[in-house]
C-alpha positions as a Markdown table, in Angstrom:
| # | Residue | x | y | z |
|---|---|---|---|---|
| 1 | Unk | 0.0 | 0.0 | 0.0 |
| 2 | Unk | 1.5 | 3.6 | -1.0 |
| 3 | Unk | 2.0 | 6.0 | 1.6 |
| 4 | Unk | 2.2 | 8.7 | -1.2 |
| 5 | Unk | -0.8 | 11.5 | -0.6 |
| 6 | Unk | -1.5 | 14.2 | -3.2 |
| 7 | Unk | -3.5 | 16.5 | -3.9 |
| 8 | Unk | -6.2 | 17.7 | -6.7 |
| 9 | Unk | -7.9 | 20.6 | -7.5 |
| 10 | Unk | -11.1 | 20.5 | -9.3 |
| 11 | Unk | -13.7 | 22.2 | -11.0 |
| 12 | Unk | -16.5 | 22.8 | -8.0 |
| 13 | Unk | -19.4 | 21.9 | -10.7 |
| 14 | Unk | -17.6 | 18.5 | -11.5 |
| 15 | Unk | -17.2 | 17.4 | -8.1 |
| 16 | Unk | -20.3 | 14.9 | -8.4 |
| 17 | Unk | -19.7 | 13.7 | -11.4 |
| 18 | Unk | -15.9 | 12.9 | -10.6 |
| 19 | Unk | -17.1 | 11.0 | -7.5 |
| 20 | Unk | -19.7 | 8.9 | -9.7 |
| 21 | Unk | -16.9 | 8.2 | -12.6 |
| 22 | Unk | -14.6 | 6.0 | -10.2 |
| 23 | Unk | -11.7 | 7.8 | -12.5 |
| 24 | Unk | -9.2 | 10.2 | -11.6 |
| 25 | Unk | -9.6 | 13.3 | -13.1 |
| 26 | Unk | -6.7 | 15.9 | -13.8 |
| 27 | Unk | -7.0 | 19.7 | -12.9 |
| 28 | Unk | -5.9 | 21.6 | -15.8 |
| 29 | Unk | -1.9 | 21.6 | -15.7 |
| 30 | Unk | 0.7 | 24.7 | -16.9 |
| 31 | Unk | 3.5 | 22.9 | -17.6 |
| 32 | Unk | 5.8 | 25.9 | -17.5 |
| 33 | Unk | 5.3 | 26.5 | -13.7 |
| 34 | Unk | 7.8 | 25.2 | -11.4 |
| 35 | Unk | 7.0 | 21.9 | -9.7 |
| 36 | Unk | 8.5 | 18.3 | -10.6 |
| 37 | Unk | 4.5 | 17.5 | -11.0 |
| 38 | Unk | 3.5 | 19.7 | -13.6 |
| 39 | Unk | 2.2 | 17.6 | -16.2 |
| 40 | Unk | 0.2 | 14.8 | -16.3 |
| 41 | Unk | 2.7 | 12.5 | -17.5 |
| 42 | Unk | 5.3 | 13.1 | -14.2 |
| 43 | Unk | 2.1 | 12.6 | -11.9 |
| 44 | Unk | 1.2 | 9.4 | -13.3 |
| 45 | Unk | 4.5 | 8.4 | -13.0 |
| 46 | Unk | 5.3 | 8.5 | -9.7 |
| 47 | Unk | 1.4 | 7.9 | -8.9 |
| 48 | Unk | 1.0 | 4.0 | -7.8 |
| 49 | Unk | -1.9 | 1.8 | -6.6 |
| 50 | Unk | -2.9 | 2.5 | -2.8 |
| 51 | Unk | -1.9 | 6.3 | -3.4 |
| 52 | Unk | -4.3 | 8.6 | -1.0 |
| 53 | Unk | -6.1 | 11.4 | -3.5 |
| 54 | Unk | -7.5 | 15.0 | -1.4 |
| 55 | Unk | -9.7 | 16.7 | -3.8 |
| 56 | Unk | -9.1 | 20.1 | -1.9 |
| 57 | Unk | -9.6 | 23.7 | -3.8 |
| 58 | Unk | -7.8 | 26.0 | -2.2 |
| 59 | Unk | -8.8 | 29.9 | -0.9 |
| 60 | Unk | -6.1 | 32.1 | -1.2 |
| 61 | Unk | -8.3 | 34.8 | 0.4 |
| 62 | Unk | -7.6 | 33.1 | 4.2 |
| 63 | Unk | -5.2 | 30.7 | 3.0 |
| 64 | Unk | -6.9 | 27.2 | 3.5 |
| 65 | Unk | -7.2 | 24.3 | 1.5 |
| 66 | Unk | -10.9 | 22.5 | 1.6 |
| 67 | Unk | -11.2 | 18.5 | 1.0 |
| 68 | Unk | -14.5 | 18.1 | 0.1 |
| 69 | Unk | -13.5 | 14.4 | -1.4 |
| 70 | Unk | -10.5 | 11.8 | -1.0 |
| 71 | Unk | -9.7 | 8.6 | -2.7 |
| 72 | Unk | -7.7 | 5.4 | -3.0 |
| 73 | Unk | -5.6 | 4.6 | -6.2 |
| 74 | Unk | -7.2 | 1.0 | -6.6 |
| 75 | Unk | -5.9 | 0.2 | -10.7 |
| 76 | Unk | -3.6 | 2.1 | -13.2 |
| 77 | Unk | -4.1 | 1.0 | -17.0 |
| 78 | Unk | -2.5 | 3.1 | -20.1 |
| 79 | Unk | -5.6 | 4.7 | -20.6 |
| 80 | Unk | -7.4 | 5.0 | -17.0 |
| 81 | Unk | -6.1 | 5.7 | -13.1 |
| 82 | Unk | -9.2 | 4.1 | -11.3 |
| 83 | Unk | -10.0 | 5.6 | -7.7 |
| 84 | Unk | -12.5 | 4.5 | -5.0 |
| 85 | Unk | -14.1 | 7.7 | -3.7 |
| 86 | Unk | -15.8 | 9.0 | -1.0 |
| 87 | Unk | -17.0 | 12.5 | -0.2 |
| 88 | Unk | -15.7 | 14.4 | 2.7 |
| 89 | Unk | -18.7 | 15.2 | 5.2 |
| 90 | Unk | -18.2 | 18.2 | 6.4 |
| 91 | Unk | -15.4 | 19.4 | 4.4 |
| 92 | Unk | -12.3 | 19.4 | 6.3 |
| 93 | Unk | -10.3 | 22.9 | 6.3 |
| 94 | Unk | -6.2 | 23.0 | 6.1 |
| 95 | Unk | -3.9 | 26.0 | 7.0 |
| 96 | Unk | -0.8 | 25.6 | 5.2 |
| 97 | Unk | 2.4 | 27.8 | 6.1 |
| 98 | Unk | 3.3 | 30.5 | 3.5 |
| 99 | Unk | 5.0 | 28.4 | 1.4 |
| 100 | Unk | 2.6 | 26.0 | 1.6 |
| 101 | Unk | -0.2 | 28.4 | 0.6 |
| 102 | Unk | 2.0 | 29.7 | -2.4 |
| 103 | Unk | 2.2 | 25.8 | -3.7 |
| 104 | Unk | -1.3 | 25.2 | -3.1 |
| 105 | Unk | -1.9 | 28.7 | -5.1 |
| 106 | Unk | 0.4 | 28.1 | -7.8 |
| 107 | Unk | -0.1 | 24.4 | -8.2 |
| 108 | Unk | -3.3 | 21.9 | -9.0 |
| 109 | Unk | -1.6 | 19.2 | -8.1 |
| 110 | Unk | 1.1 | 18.0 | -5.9 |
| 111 | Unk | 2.5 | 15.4 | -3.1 |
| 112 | Unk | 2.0 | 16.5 | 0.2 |
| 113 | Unk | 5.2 | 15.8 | 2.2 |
| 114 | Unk | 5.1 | 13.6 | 5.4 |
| 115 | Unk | 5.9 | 16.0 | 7.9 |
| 116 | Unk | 2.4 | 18.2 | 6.8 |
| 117 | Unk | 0.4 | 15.3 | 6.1 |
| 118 | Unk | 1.1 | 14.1 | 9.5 |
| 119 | Unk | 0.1 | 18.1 | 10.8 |
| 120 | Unk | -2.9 | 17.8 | 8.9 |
| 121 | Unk | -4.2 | 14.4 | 10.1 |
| 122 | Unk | -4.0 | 12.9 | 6.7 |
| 123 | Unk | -3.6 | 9.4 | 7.9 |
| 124 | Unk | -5.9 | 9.9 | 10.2 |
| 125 | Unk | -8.9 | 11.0 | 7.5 |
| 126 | Unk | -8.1 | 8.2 | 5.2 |
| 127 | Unk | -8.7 | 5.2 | 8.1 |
| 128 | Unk | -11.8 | 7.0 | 8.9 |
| 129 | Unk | -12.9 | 6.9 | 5.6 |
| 130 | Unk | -11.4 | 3.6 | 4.0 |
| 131 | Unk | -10.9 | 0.9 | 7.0 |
């Protein structure tokens, strides 16, 4: 089972219909920003099977992230990364540091590394929702 986490932005009218699909669904990616996981291809890459998935838009007015949805990496084909998904009831609110915030403003999608996942209960939000 991966340990890796990452997190997704997403369109806040396609929320439903990503939960429904059982797919993963990628934000829209500019691959000239920095980040090692600016384009599709690096993120499915280093994605694997077991990977945790925050759906989590983010509100660079107060600086928080909001998971409204998470996921489990449960196949990978060529063609289709296929995620059980569960919706996030309430939404759960993070505060990342300021560079956090500038990642989570500048970037749809990234790894969130141990040390934060840990601070933000990560772990503890995918046993509730997947054991």
């Amino acid at each position: 089972m991966s340990s890796k986490i990452w997190r997704f932005s997403y369109s806040e009218d396609s929320l439903k219909s990503i939960i429904d699909s059982g797919k993963l669904h990628f934000p829209e990616m500019n691959p000239h920003i920095p980040g090692k996981h600016n384009s599709i291809d690096k993120v499915v890459s280093d994605m694997s099977v077991g990977c945790f998935i925050i759906l989590a838009n983010f509100k660079s007015f107060d600086n928080t992230g909001i998971i409204r949805a998470a996921g489990i990496v449960t196949s990978m084909s060529s063609d289709d990364i296929n995620v059980s998904w569960k919706k996030v009831v309430p939404s759960l609110s993070l505060h990342p540091h300021k560079i956090g915030a500038d990642q989570w403003g500048r970037e749809s999608v990234f790894l969130i590394n141990a040390p934060r996942a840990k601070e933000f209960k990560l772990d503890a939000l995918k046993k509730k929702l997947f054991s």
